[in-house]
C-alpha positions in Angstrom: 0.0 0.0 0.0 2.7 2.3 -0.7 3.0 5.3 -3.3 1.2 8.8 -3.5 -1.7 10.4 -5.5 -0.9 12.6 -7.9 -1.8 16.3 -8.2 -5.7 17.5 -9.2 -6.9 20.7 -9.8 -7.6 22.6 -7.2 -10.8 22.4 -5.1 -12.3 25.7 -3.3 -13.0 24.4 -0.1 -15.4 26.3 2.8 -13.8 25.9 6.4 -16.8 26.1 9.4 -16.2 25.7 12.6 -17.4 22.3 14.6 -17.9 21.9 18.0 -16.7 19.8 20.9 -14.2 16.7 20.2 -13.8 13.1 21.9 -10.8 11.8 22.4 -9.9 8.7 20.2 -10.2 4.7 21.7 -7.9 2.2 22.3 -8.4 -0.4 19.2 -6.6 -2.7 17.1 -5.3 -0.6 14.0 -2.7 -1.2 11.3 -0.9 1.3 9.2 -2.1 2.3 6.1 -0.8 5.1 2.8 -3.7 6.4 0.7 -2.4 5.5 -2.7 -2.9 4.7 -6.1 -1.2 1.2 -5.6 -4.7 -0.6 -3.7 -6.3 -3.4 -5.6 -9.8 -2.7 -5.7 -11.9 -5.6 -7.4 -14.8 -4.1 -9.7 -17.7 -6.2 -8.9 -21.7 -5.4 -10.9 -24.0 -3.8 -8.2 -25.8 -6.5 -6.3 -29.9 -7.0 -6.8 -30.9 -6.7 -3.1 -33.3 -9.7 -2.8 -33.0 -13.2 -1.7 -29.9 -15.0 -0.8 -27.8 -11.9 -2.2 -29.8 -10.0 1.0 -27.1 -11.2 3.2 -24.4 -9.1 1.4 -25.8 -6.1 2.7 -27.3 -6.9 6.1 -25.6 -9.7 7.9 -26.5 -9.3 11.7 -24.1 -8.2 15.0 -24.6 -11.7 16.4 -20.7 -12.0 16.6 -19.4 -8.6 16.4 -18.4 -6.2 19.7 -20.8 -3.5 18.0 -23.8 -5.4 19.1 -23.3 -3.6 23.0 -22.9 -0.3 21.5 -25.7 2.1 22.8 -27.6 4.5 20.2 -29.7 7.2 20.8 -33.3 6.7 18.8 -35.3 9.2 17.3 -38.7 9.3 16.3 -40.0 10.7 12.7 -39.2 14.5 13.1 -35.9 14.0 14.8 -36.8 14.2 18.6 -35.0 11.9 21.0 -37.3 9.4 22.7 -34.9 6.7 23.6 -32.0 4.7 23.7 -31.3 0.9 21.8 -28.4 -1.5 21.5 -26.8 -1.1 17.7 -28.1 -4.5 17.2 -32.0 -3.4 18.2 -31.5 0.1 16.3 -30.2 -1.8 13.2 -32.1 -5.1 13.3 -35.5 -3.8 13.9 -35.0 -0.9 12.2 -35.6 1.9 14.8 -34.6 5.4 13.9 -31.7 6.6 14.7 -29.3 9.3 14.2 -26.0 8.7 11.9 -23.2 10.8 10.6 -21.8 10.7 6.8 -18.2 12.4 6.4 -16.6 13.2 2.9 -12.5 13.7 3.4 -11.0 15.5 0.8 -7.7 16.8 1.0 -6.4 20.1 -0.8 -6.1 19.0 -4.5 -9.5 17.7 -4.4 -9.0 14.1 -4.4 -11.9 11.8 -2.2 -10.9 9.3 0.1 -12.2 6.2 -0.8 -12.5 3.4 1.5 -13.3 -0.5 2.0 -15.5 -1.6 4.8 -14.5 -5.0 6.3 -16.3 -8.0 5.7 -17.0 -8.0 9.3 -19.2 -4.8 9.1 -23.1 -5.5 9.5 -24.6 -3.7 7.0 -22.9 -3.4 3.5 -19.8 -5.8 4.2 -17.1 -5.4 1.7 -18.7 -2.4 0.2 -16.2 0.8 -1.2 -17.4 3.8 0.7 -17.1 7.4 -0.1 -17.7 8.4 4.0 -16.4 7.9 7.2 -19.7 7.3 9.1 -21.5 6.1 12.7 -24.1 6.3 14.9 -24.6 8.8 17.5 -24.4 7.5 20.9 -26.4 7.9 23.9 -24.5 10.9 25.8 -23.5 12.4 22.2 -24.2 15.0 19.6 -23.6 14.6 15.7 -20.3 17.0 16.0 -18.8 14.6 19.3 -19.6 11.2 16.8 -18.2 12.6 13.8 -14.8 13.6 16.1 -14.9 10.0 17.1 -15.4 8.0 14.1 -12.5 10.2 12.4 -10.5 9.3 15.6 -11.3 5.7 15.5 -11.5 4.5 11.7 -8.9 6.6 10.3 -6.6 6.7 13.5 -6.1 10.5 13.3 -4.9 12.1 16.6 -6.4 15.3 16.1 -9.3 16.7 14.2 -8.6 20.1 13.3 -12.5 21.0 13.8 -11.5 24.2 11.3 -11.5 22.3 8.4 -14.8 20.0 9.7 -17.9 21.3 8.0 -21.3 20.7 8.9 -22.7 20.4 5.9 -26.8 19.7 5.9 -29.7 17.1 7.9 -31.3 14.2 6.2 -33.5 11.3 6.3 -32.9 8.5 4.9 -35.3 5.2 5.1 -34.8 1.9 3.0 -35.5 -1.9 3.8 -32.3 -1.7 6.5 -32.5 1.3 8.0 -34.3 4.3 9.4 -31.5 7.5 9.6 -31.6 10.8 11.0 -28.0 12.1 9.4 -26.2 14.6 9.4 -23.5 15.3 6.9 -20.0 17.0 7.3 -16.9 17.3 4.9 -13.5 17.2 6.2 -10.1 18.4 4.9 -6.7 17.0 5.7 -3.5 16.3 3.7 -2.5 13.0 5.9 -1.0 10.5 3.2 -0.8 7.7 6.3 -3.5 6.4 8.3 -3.7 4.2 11.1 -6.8 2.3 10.1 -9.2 0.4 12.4 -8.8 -3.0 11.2 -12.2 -4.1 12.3 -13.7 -1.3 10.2 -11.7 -0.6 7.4 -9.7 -2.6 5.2 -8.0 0.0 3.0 -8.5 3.7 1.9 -7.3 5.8 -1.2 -6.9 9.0 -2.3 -8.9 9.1 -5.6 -9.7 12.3 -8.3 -13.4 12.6 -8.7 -13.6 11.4 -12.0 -12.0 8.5 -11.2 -14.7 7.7 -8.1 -17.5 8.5 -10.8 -16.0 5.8 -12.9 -15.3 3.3 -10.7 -19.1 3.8 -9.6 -20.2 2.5 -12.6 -18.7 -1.0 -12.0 -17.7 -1.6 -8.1 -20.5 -1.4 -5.2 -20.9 1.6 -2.9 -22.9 2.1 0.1 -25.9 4.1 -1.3 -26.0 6.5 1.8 -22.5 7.6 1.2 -23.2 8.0 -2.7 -26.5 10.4 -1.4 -24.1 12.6 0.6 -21.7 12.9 -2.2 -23.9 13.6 -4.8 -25.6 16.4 -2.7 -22.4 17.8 -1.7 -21.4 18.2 -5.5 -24.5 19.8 -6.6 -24.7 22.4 -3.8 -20.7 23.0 -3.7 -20.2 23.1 -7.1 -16.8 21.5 -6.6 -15.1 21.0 -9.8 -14.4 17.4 -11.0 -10.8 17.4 -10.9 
């Protein structure tokens, strides 16, 4: 996983504040350089019916997530509760999630690979950092924390962390509050969260359009992406 993108044009980024920050975990992480070296294996988007189900919504019967505690929603947003990931997901509760882009200053996307391990789109390439708010958190503290944790950064400069709009989003696996945000940082080495993330690149826009056509994304992340372009008017690199 060595090497470094190359140049793109130049992206006009906006720069917001955020608010408060968590620190990062302690988890198992490995080291890992966005490049243009990672193997990424183009694969038609999958019909989401029948035994092919299973690729996108697998359970948390085995995985540590299960015990995490989310904060549920009802239909305009209001907190009325709290679930176990494994409730919030399984029986589709609403909930509250947050959807990062990461772009650093020649425009490029970071791309990444969830883990097979993940319980809801498994192997998928995403175009987001994301999570679900916690009981005890707001959307800027979980945001803070999933950069922290997935892409092992130390500090979040909360300059360059953009709140960027509210959505909802409902399909057969999920019931989502989100919020989106768009982060920039120049890091070229990341100290991934293994149970998380298998790889991450540095790709040009046009190159994510492409490979879109052919390899499968998480849908959300794809949402946030394509409403971030159209309201930014970011150029395609």
């Amino acid at each position: 996983m060595n090497g470094r993108g190359h140049p793109s044009q130049q992206a006009t980024l906006d720069f917001l504040a955020c608010q408060s920050a968590l620190g990062p975990r302690r988890r198992p992480s490995v080291q890992a350089r966005a490049s243009e070296s990672n193997l990424i294996v183009e694969r038609p988007a999958i019909k989401q019916n029948g035994a092919q189900k299973k690729e996108i919504y697998k359970g948390l019967e085995d995985s540590p997530a299960k015990v995490e505690r989310c904060i549920i929603v009802d239909e305009e947003n209001h907190v009325v509760g709290e679930a176990s990931r494994q409730d919030t997901v399984g029986k589709r509760l609403w909930g509250r999630g947050v959807y990062c882009l990461v772009q650093n200053r020649r425009g490029q996307l970071l791309v990444t690979q969830r883990t097979e391990e993940k319980d809801l789109y498994p192997g998928h390439l995403d175009v987001v950092v994301s999570g679900c708010v916690n009981v005890g958190e707001e959307y800027s503290d979980t945001i803070v924390r999933e950069l922290s944790e997935e892409l092992g950064l130390k500090t979040v400069d909360r300059k360059a962390l953009t709140p960027l709009f509210l959505f909802k989003w409902v399909d057969e696996y999920c019931r989502i509050w989100g919020c989106g945000y768009h982060y920039v940082t120049d890091c070229e080495t990341f100290d991934l969260q293994v149970e998380e993330v298998q790889w991450c690149k540095w790709m040009d826009l046009d190159e994510v359009e492409e490979l879109i056509q052919t390899a499968r994304f998480t849908p959300v992340g794809l949402s946030v992406l394509r409403r971030f372009l159209k309201e930014r008017h970011l150029p395609q690199s």
